[in-house]
C-alpha positions as CSV (number, residue, x, y, z in Angstrom):
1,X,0.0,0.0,0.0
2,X,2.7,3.2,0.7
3,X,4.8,1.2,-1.8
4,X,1.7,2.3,-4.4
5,X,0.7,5.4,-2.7
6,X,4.8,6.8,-2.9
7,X,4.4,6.5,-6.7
8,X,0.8,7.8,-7.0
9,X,-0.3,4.6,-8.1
10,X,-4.3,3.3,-7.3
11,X,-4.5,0.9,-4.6
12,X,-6.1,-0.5,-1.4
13,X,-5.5,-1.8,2.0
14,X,-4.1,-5.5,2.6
15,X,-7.2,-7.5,3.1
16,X,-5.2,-10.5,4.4
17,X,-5.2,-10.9,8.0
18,X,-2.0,-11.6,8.9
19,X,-0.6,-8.1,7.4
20,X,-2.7,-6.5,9.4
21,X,-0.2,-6.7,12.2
22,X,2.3,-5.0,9.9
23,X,3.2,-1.4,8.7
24,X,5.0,0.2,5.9
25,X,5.5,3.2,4.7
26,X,7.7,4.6,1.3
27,X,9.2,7.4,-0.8
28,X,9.9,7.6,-4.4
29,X,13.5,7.9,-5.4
30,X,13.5,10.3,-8.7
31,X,16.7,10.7,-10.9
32,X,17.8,14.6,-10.1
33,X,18.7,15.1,-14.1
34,X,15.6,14.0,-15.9
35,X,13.0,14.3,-12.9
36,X,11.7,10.2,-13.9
37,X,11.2,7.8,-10.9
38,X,14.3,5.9,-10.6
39,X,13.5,3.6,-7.3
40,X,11.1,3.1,-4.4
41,X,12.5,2.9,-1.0
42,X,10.1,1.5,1.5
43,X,10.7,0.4,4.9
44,X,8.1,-2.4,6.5
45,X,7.8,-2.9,10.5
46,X,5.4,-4.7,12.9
47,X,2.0,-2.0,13.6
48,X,3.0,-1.9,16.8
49,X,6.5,-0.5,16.3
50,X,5.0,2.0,13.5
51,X,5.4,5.6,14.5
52,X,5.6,9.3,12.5
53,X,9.2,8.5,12.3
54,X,9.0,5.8,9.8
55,X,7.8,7.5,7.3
56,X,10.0,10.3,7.8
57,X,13.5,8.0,7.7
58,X,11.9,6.4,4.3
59,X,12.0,10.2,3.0
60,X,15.5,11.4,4.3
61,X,16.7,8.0,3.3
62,X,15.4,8.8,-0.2
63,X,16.3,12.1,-0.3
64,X,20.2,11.0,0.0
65,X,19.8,8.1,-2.4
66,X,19.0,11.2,-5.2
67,X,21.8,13.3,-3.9
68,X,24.0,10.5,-4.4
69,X,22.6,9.9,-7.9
70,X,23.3,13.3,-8.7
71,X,26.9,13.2,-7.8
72,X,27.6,9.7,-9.2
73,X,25.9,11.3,-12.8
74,X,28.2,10.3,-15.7
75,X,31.8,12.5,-16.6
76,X,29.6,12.7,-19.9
77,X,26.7,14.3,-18.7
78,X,28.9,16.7,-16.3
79,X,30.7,17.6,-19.2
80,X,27.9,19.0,-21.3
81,X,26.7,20.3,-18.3
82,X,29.8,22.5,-18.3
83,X,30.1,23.1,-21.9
84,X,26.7,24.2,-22.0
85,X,27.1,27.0,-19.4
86,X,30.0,28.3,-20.7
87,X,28.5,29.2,-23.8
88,X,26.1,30.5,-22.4
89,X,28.8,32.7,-20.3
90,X,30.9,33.3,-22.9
91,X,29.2,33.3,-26.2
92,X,25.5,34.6,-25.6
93,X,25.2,32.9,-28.7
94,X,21.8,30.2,-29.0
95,X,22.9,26.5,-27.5
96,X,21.3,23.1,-27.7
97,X,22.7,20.4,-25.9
98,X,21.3,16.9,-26.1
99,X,22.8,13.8,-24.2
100,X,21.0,10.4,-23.1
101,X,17.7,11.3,-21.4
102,X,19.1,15.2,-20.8
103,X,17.9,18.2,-23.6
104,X,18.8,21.9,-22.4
105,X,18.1,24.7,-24.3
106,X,19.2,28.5,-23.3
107,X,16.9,31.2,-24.0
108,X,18.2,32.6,-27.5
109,X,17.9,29.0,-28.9
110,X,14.4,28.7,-27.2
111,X,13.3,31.9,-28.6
112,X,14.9,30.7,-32.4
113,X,12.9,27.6,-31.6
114,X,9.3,29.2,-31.2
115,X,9.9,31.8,-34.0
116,X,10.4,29.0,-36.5
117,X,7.0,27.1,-34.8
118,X,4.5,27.1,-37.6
119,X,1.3,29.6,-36.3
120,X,-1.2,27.2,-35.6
121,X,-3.8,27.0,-38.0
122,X,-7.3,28.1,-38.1
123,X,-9.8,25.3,-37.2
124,X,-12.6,25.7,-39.7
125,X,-16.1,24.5,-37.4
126,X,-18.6,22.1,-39.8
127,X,-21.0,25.0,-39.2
128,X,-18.9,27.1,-41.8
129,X,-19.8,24.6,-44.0
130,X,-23.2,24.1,-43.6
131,X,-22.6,20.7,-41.2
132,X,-24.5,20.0,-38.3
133,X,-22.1,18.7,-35.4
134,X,-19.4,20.3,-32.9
135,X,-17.2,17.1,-32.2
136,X,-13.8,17.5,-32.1
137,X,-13.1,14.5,-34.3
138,X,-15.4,15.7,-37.1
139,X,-14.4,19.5,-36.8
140,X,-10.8,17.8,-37.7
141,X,-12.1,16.2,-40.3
142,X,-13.8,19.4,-41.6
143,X,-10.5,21.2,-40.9
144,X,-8.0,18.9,-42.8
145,X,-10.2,18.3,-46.0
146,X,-10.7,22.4,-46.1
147,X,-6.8,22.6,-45.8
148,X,-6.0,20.8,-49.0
149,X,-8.6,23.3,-50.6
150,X,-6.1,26.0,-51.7
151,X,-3.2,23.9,-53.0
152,X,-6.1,21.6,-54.6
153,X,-4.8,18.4,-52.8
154,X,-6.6,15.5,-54.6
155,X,-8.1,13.2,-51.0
156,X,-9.8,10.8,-50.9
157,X,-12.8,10.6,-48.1
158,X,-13.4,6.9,-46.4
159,X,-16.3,6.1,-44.1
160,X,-18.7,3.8,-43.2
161,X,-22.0,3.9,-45.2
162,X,-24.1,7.1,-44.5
163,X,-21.2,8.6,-42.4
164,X,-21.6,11.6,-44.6
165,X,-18.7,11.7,-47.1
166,X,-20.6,13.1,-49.7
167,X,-22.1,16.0,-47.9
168,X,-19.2,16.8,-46.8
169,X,-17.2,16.8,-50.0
170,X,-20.2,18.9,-51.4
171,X,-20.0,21.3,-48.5
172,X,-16.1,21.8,-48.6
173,X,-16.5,22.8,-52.5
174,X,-19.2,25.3,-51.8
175,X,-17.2,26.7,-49.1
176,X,-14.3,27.4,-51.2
177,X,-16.8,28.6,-54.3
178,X,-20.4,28.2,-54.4
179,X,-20.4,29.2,-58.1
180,X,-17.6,27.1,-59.8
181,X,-18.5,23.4,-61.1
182,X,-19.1,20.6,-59.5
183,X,-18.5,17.4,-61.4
184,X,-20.1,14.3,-60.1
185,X,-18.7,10.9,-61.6
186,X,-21.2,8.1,-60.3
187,X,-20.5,4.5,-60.8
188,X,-24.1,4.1,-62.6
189,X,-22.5,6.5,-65.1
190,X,-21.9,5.3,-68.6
191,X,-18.1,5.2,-69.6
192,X,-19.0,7.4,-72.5
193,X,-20.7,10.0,-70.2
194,X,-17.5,9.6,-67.3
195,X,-15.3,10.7,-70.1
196,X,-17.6,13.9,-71.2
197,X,-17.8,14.8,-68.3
198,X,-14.3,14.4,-66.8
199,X,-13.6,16.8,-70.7
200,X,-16.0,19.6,-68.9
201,X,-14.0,19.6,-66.1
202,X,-10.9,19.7,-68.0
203,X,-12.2,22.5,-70.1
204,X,-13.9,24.5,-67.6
205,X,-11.6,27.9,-67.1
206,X,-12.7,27.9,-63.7
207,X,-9.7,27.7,-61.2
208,X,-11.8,26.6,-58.1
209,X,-13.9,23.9,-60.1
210,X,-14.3,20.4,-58.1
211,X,-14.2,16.5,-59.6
212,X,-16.2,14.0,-57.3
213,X,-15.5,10.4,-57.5
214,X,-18.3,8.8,-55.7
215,X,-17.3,5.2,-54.7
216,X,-14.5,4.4,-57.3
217,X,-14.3,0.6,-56.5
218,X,-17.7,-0.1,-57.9
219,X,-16.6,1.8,-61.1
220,X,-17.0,-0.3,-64.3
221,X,-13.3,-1.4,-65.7
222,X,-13.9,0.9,-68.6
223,X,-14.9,3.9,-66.2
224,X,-11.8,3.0,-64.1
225,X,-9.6,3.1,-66.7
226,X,-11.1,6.3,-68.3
227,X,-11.0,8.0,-64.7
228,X,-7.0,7.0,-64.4
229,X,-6.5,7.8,-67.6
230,X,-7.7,11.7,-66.8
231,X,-6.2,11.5,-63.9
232,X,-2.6,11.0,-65.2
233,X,-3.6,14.0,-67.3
234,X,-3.7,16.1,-65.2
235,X,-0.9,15.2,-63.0
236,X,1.5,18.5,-62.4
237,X,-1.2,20.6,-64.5
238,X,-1.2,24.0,-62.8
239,X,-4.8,24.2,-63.2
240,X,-5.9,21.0,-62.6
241,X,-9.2,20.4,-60.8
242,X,-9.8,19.7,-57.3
243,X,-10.7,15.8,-57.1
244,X,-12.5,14.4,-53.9
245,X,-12.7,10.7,-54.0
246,X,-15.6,9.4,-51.8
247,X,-15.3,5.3,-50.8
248,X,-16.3,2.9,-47.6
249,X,-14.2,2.3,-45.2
250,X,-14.3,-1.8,-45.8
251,X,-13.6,-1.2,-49.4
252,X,-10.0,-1.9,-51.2
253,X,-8.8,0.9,-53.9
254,X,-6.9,0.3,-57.3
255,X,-3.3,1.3,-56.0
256,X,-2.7,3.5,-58.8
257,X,-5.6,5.1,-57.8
258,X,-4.5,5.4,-53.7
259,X,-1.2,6.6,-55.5
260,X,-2.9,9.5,-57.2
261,X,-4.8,10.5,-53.7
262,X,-1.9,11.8,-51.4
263,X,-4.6,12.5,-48.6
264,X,-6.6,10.0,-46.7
265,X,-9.9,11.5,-44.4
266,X,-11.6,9.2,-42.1
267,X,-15.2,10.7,-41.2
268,X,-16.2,8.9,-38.4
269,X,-19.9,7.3,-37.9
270,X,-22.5,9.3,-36.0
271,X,-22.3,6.7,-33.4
272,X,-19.0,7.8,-32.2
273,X,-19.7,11.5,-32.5
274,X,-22.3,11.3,-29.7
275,X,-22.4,15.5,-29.4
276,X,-23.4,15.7,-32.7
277,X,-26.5,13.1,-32.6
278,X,-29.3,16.2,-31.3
279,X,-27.9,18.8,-34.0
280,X,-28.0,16.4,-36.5
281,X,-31.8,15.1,-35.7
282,X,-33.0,18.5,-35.9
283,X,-31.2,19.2,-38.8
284,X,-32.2,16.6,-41.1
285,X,-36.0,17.0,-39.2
286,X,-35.9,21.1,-40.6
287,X,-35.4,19.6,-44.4
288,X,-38.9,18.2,-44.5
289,X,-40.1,21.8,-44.0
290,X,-40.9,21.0,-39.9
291,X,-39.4,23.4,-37.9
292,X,-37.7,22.7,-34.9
293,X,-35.8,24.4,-32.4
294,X,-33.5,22.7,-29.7
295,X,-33.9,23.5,-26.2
């Protein structure tokens, strides 16, 4: 029990009988460099021989096991112990020093350090697009697919059936322009019509336009082909069209096609985005024309 209780560790009290007539009590032993427990020293004794001075030998005795740790620390880590402060003494100049299990950094290399720390980017809430939900998992999701928006990173958009792939693919492309294209391939599409339409997109001068693939693995061979064909056209085209690829979860992708799709976005199942459940009732309720309003 103070063996647990020294090292902030759960427990209970002994429930077999016989230890009842004993004591114990402990204190954690931490390495003076890094700060990490190193040891446990306890000390056990009959109840009746237990006393406030037990516990505190088993903390003096710890407290000069770590002093003695810190003077038997390695020649190496003394060293750039002493190398590092006279830098700092000398030079003023930024200094990193990095040995086993020891990192210092004075303040001119800790200020370098944040300055080069990319500014953290905007999270962009599903309500900007038009989503119902708050949860930190699909506000992520919402966030990442959004980010590839102004470089037009081609992603591809995996979930479990009626996870909401497709809305959200539709929502991210109105966010960035509600008035550019949007070119839907389906897999019930004829391969002659895949290949028109993948043309419009092609030929469309606008610069924001979107390509949909909704579910590529139940595309037709022909389609396939046709789609990777485009694709490969448009590889390093400046003006290239954004392409969201929609699938399930369960489902295996062409590799040429996972090749083509640099990003992969998991939108998890309303099941495990239990904040989002009431919005998300109320929403699809208002769509039937039935208002609504959550209390």
């Amino acid at each position: 029990m103070a063996t647990l209780a020294a090292v902030r560790r759960p427990c209970s009290e002994h429930f077999n009988e016989r230890l009842h007539r004993g004591a114990c009590a402990g204190a954690p032993i931490r390495d003076p460099l890094t700060g990490r427990l190193a040891g446990l020293l306890n000390i056990s004794c009959w109840h009746k021989d237990a006393g406030p001075l037990v516990p505190a030998l088993a903390h003096n005795a710890a407290s000069a096991v770590e002093q003695r740790l810190a003077e038997l620390g390695s020649e190496r880590e003394r060293a750039l112990m002493r190398e590092f402060l006279s830098i700092g003494r000398k030079f003023g100049r930024p200094a990193i020093t990095v040995g086993d299990g020891l990192t210092m950094a004075n303040r001119p290399a800790a200020d370098l350090l944040e300055a080069r720390r990319p500014a953290p980017r905007p999270m962009i809430s599903p309500a900007a697009l038009g989503l119902a939900g708050g949860s930190t998992t699909f506000c992520k999701v919402c966030a990442d697919l959004m980010a590839g928006c102004p470089a037009g990173t081609w992603t591809l958009v995996e979930g479990e059936p009626g996870a909401g792939k497709l809305t959200l693919a539709e929502a991210a492309h109105h966010a960035r322009d509600r008035e550019a294209p949007l070119v839907m391939i389906e897999p019930a599409d004829r391969p002659e019509d895949t290949t028109a339409r993948l043309d419009q997109a092609s030929s469309n001068g606008s610069a924001r336009r979107t390509v949909v693939l909704r579910h590529p693995e139940s595309f037709t061979p022909t389609a396939l082909a046709a789609v990777m064909a485009w694709m490969a056209s448009q590889s390093g085209h400046p003006e290239r069209p954004w392409l969201v690829a929609t699938a399930s979860v369960a489902t295996e992708l062409p590799a040429g096609l996972l090749r083509a799709l640099p990003v992969t976005l998991t939108v998890p199942p309303l099941r495990y985005r239990i904040d989002d459940v009431r919005e998300t009732i109320y929403r699809k309720i208002n769509t039937y024309g039935i208002s609504v309003t959550p209390r």
